[in-house]
TORVEX-709243 format. One record per residue (C-alpha): residue number from 0; residue in one letter; x, y, z negated. Coordinates in Angstrom, 1 decimal. Last residue first. Layout:
<recs>
REC, NUM, A, X, Y, Z
...
</recs>
This chain:
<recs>
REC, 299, X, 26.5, 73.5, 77.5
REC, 298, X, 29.9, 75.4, 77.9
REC, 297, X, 30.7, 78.2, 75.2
REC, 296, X, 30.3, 82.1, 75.2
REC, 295, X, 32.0, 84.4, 76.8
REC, 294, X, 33.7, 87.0, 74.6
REC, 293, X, 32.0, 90.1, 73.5
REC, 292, X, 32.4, 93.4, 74.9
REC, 291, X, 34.3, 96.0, 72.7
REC, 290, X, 32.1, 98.0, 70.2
REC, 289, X, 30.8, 101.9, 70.0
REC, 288, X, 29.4, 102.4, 73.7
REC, 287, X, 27.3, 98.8, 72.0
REC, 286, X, 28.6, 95.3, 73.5
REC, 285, X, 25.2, 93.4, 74.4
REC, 284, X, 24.0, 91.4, 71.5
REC, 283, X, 24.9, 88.1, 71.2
REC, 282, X, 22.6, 85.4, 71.5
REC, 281, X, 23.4, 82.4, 69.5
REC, 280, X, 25.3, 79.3, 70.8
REC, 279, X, 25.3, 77.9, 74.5
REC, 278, X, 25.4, 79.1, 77.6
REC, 277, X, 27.8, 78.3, 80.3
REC, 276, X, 26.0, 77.4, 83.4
REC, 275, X, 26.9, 80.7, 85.0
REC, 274, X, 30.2, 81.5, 83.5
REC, 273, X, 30.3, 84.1, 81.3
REC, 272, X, 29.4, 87.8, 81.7
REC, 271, X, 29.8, 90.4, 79.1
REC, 270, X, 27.2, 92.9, 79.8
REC, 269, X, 29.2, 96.7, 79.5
REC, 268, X, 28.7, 100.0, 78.0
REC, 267, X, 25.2, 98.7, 76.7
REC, 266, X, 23.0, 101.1, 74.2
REC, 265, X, 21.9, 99.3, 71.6
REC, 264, X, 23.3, 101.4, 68.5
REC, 263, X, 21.4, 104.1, 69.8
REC, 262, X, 18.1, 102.6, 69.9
REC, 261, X, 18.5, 103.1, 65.9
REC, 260, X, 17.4, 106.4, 66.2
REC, 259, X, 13.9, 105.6, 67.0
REC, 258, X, 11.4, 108.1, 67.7
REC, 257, X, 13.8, 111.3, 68.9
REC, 256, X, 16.1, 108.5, 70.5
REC, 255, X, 13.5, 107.6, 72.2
REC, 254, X, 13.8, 110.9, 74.2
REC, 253, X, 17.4, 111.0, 74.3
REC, 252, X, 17.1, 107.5, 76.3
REC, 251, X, 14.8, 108.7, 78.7
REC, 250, X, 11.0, 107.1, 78.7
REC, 249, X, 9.4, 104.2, 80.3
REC, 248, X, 6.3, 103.8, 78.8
REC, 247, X, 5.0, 99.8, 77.5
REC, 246, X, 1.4, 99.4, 76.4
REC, 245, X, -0.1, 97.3, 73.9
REC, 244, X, -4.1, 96.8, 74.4
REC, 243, X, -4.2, 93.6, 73.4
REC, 242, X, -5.2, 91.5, 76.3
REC, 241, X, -5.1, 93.5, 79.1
REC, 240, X, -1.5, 94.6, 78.3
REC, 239, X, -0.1, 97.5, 80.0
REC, 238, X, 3.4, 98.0, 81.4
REC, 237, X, 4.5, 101.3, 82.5
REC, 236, X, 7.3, 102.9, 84.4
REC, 235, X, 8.0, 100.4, 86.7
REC, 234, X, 10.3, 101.5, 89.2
REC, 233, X, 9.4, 101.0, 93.3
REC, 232, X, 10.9, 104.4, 94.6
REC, 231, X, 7.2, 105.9, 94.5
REC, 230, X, 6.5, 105.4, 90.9
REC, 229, X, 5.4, 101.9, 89.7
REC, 228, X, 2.7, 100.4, 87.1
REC, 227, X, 2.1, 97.5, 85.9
REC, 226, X, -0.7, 95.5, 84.7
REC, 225, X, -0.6, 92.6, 82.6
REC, 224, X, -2.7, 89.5, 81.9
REC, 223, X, -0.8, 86.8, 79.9
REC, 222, X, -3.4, 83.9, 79.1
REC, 221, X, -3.1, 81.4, 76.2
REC, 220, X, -3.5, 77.9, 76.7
REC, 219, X, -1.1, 77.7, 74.0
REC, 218, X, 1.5, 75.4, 75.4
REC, 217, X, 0.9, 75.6, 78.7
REC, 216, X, 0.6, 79.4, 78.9
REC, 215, X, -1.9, 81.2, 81.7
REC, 214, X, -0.4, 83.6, 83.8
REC, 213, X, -1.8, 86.9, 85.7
REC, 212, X, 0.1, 89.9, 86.4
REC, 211, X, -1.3, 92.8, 87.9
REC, 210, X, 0.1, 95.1, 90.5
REC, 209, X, 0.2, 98.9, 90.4
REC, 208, X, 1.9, 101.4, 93.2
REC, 207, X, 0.7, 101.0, 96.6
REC, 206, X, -3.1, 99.7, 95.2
REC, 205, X, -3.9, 97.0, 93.0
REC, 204, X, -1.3, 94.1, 94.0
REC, 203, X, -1.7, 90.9, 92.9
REC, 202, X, 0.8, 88.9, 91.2
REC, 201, X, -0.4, 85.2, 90.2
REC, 200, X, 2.1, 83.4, 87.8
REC, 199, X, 2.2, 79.5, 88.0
REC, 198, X, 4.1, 78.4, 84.7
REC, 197, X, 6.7, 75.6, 85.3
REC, 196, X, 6.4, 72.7, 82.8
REC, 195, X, 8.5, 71.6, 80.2
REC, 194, X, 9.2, 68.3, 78.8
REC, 193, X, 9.2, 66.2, 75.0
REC, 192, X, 6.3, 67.3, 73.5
REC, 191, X, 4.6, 70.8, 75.3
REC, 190, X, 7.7, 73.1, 76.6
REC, 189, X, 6.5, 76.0, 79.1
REC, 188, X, 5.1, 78.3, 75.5
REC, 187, X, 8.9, 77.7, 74.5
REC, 186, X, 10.3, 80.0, 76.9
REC, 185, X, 7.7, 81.3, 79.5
REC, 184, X, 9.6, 79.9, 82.8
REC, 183, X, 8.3, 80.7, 85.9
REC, 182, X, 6.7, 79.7, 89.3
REC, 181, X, 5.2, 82.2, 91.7
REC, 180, X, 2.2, 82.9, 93.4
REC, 179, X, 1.9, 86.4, 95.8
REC, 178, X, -1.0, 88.8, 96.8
REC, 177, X, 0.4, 91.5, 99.1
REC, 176, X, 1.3, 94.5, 99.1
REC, 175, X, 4.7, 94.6, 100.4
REC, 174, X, 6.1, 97.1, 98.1
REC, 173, X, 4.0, 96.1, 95.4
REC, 172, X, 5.1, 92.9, 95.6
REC, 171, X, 8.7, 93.8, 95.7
REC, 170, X, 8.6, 95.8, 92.7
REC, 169, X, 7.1, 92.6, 91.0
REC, 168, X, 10.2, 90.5, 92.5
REC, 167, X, 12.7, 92.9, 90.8
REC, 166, X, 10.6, 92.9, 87.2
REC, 165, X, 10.6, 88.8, 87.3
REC, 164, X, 14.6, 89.0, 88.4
REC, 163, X, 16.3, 88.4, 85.2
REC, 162, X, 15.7, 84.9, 84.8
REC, 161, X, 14.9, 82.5, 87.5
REC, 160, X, 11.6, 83.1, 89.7
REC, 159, X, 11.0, 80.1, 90.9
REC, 158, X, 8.9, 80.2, 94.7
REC, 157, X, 10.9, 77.3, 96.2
REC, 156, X, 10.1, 75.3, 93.0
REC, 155, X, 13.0, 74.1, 90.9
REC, 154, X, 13.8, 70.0, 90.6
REC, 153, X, 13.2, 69.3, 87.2
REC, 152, X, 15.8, 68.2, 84.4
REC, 151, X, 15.1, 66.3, 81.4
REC, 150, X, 14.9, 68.3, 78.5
REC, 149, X, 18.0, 68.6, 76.2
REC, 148, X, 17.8, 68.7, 72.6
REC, 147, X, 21.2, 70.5, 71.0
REC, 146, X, 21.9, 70.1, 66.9
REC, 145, X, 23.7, 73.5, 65.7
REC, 144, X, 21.0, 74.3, 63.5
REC, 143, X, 18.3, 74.4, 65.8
REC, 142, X, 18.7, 74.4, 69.8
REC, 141, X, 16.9, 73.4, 72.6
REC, 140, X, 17.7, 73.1, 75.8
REC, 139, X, 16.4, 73.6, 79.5
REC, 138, X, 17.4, 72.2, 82.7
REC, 137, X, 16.1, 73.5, 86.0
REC, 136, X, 17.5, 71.6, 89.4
REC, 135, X, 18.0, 72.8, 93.1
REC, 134, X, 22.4, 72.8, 92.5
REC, 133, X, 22.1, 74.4, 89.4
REC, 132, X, 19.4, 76.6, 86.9
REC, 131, X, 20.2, 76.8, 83.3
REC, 130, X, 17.9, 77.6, 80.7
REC, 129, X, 18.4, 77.8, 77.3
REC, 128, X, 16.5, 78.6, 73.9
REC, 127, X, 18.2, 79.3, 70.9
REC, 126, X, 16.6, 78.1, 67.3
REC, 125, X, 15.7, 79.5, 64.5
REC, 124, X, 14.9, 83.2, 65.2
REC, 123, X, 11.0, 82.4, 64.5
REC, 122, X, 10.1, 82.9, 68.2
REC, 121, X, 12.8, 81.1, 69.5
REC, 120, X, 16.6, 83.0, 70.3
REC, 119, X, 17.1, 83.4, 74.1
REC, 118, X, 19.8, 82.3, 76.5
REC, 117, X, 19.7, 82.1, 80.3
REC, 116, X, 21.7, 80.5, 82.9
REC, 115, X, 22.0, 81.1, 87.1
REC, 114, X, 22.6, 79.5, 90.0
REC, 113, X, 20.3, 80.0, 93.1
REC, 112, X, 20.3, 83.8, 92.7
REC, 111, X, 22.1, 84.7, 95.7
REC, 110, X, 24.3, 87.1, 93.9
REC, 109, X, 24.9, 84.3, 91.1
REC, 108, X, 22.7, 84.7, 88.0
REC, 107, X, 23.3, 85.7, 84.3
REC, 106, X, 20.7, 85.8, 81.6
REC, 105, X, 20.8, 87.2, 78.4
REC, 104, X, 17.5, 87.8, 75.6
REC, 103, X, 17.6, 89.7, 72.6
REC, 102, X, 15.6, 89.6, 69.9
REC, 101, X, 15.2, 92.3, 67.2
REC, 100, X, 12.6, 91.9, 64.1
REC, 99, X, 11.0, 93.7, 61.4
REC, 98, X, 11.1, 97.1, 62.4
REC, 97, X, 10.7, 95.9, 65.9
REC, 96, X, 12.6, 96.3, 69.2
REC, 95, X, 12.1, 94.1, 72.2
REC, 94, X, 15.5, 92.9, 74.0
REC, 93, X, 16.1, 92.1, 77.7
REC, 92, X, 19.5, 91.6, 79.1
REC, 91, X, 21.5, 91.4, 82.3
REC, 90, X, 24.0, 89.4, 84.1
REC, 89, X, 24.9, 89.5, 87.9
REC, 88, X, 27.5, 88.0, 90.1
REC, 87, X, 30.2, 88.7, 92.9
REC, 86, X, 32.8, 89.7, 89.6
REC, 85, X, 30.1, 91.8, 87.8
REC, 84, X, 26.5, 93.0, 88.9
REC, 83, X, 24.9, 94.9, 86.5
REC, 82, X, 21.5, 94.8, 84.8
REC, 81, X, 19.7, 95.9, 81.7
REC, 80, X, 16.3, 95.8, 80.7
REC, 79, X, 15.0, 97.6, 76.7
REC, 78, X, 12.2, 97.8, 74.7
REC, 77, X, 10.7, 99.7, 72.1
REC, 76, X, 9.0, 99.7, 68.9
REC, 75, X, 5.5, 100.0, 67.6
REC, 74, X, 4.8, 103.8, 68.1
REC, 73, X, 0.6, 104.2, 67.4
REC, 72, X, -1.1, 104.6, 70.5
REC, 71, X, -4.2, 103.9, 69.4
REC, 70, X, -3.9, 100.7, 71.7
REC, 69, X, -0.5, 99.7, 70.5
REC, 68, X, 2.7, 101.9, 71.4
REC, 67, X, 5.9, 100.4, 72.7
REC, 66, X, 8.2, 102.6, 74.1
REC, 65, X, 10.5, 101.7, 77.0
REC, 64, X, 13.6, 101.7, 77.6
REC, 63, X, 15.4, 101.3, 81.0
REC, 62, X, 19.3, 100.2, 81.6
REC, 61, X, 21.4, 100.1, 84.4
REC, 60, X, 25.0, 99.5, 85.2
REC, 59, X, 26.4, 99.8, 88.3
REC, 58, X, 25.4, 97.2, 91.3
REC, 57, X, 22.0, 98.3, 92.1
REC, 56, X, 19.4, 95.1, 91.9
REC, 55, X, 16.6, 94.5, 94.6
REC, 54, X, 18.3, 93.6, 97.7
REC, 53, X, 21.8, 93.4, 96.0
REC, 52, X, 20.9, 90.7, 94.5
REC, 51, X, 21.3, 88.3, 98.0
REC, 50, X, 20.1, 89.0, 101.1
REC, 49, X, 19.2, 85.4, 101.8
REC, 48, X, 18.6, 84.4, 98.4
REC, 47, X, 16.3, 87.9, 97.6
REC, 46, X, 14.3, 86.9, 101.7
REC, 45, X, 14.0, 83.2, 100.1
REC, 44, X, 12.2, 84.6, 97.1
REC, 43, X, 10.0, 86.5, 98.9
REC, 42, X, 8.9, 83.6, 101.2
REC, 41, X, 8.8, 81.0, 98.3
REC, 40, X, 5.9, 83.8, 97.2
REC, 39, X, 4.4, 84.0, 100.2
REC, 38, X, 3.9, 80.5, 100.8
REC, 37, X, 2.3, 80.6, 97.3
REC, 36, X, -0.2, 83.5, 98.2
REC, 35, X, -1.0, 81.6, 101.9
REC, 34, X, -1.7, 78.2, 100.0
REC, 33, X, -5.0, 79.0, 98.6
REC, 32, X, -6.5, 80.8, 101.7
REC, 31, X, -4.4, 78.0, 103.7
REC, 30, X, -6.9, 75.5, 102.1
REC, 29, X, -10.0, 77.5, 102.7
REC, 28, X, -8.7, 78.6, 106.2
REC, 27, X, -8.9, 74.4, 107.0
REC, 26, X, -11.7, 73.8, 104.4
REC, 25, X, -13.8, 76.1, 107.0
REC, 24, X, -12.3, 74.8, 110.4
REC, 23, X, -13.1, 71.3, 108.9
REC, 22, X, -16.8, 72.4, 108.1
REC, 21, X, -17.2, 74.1, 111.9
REC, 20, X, -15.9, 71.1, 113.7
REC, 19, X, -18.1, 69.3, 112.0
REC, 18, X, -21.3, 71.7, 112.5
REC, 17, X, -20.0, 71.4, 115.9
REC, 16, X, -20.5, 67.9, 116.4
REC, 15, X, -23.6, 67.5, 114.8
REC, 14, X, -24.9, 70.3, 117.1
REC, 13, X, -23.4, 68.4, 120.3
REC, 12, X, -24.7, 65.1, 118.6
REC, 11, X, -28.4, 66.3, 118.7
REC, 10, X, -28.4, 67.6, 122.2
REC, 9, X, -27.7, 64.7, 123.4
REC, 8, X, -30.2, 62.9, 121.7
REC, 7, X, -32.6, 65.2, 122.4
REC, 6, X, -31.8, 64.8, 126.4
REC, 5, X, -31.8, 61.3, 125.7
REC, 4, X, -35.0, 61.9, 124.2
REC, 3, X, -36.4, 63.7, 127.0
REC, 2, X, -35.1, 61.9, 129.7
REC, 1, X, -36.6, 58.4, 128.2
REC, 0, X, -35.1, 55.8, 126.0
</recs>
């Protein structure tokens, strides 16, 4: 082989050598591209564990309503989150208000949010659906007419977001601004046959004060897109659905009370709090400034 094509040669394998360095460097950063939104997630939810509720819940009582308009703006109903903490633990509801229908659904988590339960009633009022999280593990259960199908259990994914603390962690991604991946639990659209499967949900913020939710259903296939919006001190105040053109306004309580009276009747004094893996039966609604709190409800 002479100079020049050793030279060539050389040459050659230096270029081929750092066109390879080059392609790993590349999958490298496009493999932590992918990964640095989940990272961040486990991140924010090991900062709410470590600091506990507190962090992103007050301790006294709280409750938001919203109204529900369509996308003419029409008055469909209202909502309602509520929070307290109560005896070194939290419990809360959520509850969406039709004419025609009025669920409620209850969860309860330690102040480090690693234990916690959930109850809900199925789409079609039938049936309650439970999820308890213990020790690392999710189990849910099904029940219909007093007969209980248990799921086998799953370990949960450093960035879970258990129940009760989805509207707490989007505050905190808009406060830190960036892109985040979490897992979740979207009721019965997570159970397909005989097991559940966690949801990834993508939040990305869209300025200081909006972030959008992205999800896509097991079950259906469907896709949740959502935007929401936040005043200064972190609060959403509106919720807006890409997909059918609902939107969500927080409002004051008098003030949906000139719409729908019969938000009165749903206004907590207390959130009866049982113990954390202790759900079971139908979901009681929270005790009204009328009615005394409900008693705990039975073990699973």
């Amino acid at each position: 082989m002479s100079f020049v094509e050793k030279h060539r040669h050389s040459l050659l394998s230096v270029v081929m050598l750092a066109i390879f360095a080059a392609s790993v460097l590349t999958a490298w950063s496009l493999v932590r591209t992918r990964e640095a939104p989940v990272t961040r997630g486990a991140a924010i939810m090991r900062q709410i564990q470590t600091r506990t509720l507190s962090l992103v819940m007050p301790r006294e009582l709280v409750s938001r309503w919203y109204l529900l308009r369509d996308r003419t703006g029409v008055n469909l109903g209202f909502t309602a989150h509520a929070s307290m903490a109560i005896d070194g633990a939290y419990a809360g509801f959520a509850m969406v208000y039709l004419p025609s229908n009025v669920i409620y659904e209850r969860w309860q988590l330690s102040k480090d949010a690693r234990t916690g339960s959930y109850v809900a009633p199925t789409s079609d009022g039938a049936e309650d659906f439970i999820i308890v999280l213990k020790e690392g593990k999710v189990a849910i259960a099904l029940q219909h007419s007093g007969r209980r199908v248990k799921l086998a259990p799953q370990d949960a994914p450093d960035n879970y977001i258990p129940e009760g603390l989805m509207h707490p962690v989007i505050s905190l991604v808009a406060r830190e601004g960036q892109k985040a991946m979490f897992k979740s639990i979207f009721n019965v659209e997570s159970v397909v046959k005989d097991r559940f499967y966690f949801t990834t949900v993508t939040l990305t913020p869209m300025g200081p004060n909006k972030v959008r939710l992205e999800a896509e259903l097991p079950l259906s296939g469907d896709r949740l897109d959502q935007v929401y919006k936040l005043d200064a001190g972190g609060q959403i105040i509106e919720i807006d659905d890409i997909q059918t053109g609902q939107s969500e306004k927080l409002v004051a309580f008098d003030d949906l009370l000139k719409v729908f009276p019969q938000a009165r009747q749903y206004k907590p004094k207390d959130i009866p709090l049982a113990e954390p893996d202790t759900q079971k039966g139908a979901v009681k609604e929270p005790a009204s400034q009328d009615e005394e709190p409900a008693p705990p409800v039975a073990p699973i």
